[in-house]
N, CA and C atoms as a LAMMPS dump frame, in Angstrom:
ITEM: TIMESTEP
0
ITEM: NUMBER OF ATOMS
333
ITEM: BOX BOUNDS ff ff ff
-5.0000000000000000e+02 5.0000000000000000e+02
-5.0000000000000000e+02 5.0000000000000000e+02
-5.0000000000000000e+02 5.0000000000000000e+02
ITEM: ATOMS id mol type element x y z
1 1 1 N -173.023 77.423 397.999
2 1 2 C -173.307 76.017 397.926
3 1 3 C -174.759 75.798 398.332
4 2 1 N -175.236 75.031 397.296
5 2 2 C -177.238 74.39 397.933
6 2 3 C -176.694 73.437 399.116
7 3 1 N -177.626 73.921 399.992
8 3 2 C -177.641 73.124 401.458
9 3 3 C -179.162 72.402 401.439
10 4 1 N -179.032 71 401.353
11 4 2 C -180.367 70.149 400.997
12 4 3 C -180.642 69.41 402.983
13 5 1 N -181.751 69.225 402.967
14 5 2 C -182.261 69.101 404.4
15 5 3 C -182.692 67.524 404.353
16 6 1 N -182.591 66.691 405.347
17 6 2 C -182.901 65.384 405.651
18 6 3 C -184.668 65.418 405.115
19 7 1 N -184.65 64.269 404.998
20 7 2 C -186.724 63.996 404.293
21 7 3 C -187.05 64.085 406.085
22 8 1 N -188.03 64.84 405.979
23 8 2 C -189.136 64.623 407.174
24 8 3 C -188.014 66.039 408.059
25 9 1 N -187.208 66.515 407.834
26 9 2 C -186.919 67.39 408.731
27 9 3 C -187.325 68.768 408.453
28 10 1 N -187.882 69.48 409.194
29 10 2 C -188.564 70.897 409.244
30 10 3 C -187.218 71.658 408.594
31 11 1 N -187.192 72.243 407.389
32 11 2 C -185.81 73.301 407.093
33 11 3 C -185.907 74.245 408.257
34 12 1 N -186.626 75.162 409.162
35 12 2 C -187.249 76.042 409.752
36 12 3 C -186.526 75.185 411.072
37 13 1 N -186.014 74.147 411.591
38 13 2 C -185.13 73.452 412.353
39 13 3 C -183.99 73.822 412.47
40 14 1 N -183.471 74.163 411.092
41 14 2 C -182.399 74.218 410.803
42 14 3 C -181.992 75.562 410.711
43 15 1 N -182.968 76.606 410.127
44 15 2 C -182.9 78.177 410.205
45 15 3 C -183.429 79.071 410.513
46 16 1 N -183.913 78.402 411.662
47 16 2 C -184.655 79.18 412.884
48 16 3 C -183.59 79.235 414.214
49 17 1 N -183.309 80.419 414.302
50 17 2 C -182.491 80.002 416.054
51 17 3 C -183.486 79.94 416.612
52 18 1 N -184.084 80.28 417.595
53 18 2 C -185.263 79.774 418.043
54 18 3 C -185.16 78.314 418.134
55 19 1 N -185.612 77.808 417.356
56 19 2 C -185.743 76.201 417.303
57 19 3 C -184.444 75.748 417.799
58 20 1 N -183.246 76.07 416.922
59 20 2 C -181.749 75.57 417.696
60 20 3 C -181.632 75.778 418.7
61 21 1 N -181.792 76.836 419.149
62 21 2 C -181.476 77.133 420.863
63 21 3 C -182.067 76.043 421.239
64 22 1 N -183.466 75.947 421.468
65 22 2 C -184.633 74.905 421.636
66 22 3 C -183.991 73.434 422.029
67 23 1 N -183.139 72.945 420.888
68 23 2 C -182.971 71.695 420.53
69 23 3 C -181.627 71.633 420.836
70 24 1 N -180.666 72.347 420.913
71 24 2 C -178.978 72.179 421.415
72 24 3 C -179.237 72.965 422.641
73 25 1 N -178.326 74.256 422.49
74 25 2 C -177.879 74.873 423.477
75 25 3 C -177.831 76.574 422.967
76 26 1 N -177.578 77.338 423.271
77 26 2 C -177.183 78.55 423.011
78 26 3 C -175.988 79.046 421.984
79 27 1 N -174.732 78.585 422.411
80 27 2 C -173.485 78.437 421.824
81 27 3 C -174.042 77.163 420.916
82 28 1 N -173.984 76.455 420.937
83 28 2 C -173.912 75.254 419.819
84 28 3 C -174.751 75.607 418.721
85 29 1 N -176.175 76.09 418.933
86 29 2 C -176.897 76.473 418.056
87 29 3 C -176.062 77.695 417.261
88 30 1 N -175.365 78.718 418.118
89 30 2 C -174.534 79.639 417.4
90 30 3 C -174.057 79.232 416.072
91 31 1 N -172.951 78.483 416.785
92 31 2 C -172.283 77.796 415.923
93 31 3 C -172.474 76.91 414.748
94 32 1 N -173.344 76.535 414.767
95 32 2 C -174.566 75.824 413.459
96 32 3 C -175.027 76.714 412.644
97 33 1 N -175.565 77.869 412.954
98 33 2 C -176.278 78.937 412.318
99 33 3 C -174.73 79.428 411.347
100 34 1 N -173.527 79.807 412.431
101 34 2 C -172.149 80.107 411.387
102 34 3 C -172.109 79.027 410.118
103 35 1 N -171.696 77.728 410.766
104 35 2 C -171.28 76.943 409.752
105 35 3 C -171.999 76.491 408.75
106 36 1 N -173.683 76.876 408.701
107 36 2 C -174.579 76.203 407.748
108 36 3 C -174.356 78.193 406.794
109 37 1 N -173.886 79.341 407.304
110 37 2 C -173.702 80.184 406.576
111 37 3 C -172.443 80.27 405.722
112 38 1 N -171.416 79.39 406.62
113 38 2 C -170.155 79.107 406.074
114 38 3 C -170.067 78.413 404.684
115 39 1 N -171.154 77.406 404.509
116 39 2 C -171.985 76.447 403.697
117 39 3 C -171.989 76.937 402.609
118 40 1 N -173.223 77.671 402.681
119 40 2 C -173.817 78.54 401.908
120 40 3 C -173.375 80.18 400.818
121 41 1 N -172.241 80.496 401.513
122 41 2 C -171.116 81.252 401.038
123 41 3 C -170.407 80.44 400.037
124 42 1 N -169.827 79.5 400.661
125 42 2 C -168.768 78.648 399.791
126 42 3 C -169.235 78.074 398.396
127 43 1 N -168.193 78.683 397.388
128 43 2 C -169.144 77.685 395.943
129 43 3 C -169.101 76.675 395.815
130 44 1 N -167.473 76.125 396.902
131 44 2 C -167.319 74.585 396.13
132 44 3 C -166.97 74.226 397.809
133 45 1 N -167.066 72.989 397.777
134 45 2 C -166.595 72.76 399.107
135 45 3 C -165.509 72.867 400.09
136 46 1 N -163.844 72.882 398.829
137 46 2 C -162.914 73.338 399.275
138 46 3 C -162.247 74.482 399.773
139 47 1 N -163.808 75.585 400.079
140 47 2 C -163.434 76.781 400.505
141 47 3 C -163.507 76.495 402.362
142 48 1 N -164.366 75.374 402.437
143 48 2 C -164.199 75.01 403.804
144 48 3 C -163.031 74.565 404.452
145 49 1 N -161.937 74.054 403.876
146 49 2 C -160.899 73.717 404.513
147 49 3 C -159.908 74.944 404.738
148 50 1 N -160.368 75.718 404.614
149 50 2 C -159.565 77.205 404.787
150 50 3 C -160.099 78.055 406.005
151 51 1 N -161.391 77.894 405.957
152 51 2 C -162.033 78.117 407.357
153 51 3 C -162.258 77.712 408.56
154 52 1 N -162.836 78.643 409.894
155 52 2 C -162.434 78.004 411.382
156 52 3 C -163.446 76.652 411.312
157 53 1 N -163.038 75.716 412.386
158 53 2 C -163.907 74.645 412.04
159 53 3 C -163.579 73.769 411.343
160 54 1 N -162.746 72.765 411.7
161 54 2 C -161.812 71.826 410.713
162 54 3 C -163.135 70.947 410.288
163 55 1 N -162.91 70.932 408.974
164 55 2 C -164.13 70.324 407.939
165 55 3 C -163.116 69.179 407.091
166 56 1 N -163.46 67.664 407.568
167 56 2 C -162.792 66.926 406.824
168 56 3 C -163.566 65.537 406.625
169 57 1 N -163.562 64.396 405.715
170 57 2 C -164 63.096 405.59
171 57 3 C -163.729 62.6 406.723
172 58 1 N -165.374 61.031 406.992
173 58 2 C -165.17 60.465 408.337
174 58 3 C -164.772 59.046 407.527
175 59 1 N -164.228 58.525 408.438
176 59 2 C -163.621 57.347 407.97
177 59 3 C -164.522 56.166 409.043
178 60 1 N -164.546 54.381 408.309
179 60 2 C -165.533 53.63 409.304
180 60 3 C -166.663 53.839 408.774
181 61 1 N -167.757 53.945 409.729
182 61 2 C -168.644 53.304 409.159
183 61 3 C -169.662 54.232 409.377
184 62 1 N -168.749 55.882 409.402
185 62 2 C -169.227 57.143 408.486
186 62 3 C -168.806 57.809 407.306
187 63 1 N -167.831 56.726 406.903
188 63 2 C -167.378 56.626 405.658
189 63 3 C -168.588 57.583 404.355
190 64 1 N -167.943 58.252 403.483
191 64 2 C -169.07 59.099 402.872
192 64 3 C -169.72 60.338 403.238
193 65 1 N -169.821 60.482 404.553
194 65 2 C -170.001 61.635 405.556
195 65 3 C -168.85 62.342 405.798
196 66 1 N -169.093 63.725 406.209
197 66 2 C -168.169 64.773 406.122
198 66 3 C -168.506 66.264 407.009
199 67 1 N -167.59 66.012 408.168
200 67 2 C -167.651 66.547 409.691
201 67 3 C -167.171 68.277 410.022
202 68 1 N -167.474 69.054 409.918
203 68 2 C -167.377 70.473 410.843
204 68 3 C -167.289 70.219 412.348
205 69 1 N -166.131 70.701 412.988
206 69 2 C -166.394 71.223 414.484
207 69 3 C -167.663 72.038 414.748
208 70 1 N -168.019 71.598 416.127
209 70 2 C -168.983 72.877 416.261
210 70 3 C -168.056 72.855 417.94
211 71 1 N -168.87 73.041 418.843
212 71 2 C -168.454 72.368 420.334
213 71 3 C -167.632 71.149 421.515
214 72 1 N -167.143 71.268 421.65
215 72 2 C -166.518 70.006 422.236
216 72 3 C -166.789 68.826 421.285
217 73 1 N -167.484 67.386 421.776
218 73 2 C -167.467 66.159 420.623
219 73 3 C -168.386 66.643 419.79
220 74 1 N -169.486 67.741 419.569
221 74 2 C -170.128 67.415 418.474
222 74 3 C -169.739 67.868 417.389
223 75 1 N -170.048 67.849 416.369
224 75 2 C -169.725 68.169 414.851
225 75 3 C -171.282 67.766 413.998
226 76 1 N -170.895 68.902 412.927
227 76 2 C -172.008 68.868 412.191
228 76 3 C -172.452 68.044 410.997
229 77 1 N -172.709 67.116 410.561
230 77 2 C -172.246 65.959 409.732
231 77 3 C -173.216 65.918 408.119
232 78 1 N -172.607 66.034 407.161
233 78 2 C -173.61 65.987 405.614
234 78 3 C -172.324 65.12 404.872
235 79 1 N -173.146 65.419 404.117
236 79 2 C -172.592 64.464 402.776
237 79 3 C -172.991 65.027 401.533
238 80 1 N -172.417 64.824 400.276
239 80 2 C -171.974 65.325 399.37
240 80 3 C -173.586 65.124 398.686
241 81 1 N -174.274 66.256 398.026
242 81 2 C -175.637 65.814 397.732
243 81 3 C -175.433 65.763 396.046
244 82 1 N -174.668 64.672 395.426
245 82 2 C -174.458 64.223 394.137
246 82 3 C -174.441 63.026 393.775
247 83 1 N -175.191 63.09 392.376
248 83 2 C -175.194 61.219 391.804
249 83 3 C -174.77 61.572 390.652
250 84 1 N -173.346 61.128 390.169
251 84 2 C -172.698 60.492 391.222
252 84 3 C -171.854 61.196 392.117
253 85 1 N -171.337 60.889 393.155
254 85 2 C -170.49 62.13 393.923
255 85 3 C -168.643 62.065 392.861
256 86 1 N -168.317 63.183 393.079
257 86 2 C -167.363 63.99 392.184
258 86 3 C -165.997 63.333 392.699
259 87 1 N -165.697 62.572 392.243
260 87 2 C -164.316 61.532 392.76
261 87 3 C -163.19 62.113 391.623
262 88 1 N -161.785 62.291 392.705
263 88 2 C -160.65 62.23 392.041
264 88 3 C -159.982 61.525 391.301
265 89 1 N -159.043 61.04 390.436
266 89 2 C -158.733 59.975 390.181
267 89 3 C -158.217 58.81 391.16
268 90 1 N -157.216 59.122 392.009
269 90 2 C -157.344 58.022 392.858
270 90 3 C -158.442 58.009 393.951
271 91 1 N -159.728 58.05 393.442
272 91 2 C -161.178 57.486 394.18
273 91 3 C -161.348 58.886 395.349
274 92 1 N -160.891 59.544 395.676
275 92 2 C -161.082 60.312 396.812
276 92 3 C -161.854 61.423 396.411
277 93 1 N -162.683 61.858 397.326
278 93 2 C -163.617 62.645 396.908
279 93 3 C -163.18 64.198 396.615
280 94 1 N -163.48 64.758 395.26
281 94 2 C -163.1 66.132 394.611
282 94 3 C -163.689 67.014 395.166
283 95 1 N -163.347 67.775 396.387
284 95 2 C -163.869 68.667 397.009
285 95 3 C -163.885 70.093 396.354
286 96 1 N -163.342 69.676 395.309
287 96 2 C -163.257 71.283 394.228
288 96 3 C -164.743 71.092 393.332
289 97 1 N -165.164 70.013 393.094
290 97 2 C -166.654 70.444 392.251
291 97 3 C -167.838 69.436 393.261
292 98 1 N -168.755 69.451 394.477
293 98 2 C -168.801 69.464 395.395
294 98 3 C -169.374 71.157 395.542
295 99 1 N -170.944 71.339 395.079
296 99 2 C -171.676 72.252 395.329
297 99 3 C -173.014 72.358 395.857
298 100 1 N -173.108 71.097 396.132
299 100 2 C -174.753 70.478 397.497
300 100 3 C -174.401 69.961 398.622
301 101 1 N -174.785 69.999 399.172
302 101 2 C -174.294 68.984 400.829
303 101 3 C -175.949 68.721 401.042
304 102 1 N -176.134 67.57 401.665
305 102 2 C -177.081 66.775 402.372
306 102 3 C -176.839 67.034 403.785
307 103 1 N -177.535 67.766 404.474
308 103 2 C -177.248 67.599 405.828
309 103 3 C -178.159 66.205 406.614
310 104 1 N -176.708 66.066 407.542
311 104 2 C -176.96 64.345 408.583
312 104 3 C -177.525 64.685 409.617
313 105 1 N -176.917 65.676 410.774
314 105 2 C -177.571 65.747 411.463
315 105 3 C -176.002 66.733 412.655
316 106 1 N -176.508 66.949 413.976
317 106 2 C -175.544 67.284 414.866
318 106 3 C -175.268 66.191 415.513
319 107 1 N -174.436 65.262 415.959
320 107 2 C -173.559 64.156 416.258
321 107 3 C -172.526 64.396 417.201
322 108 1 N -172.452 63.763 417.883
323 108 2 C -171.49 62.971 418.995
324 108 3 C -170.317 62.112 418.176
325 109 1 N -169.677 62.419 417.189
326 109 2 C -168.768 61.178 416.443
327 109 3 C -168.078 60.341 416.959
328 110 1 N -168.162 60.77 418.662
329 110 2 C -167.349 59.677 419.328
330 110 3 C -167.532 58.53 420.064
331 111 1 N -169.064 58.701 420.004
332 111 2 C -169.981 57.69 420.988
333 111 3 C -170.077 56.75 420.222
């Protein structure tokens, strides 16, 4: 899967440990480095729901966004990088064709 990076964010943020350690923690950065490889393996997105790290839609008013465990509350948060994004028939998003993600950012989803 193409893993696309926020405007203005250094990719080298994102795939540098170094920098993660830097900016999370040790373990958390770990765990980012897995799941953005987990990413990147997967062709379609529904290979993530088979893997550690429950990967599912946020509902509210992260509606559109779409969450990995990493550590305790945080989770890793992107969104589907398609126009238009790949909807089922009853409107829900087709995680079977679903081959870019936009990454959001590392998040607190509970605050």
């Amino acid at each position: 899967m193409e893993i696309l990076f926020p405007s203005g964010d250094d990719p080298l943020d994102w795939n540098d440990s170094r920098r993660l350690v830097r900016k999370h923690n040790s373990q958390r950065a770990k765990l980012i480095r897995r799941r953005l490889d987990d990413l990147r393996a997967a062709p379609t997105l529904d290979v993530m729901q088979n893997l550690p790290g429950r990967c599912h839609e946020l509902k509210g008013d992260r509606a559109g966004h779409l969450s990995i465990d990493l550590d305790g509350p945080y989770r890793l948060l992107f969104s589907p990088a398609h126009n238009p994004v790949p909807k089922k028939p009853d409107g829900g998003l087709d995680w079977t064709h679903v081959t870019a993600v936009m990454l959001v950012g590392v998040v607190d989803t509970h605050e």
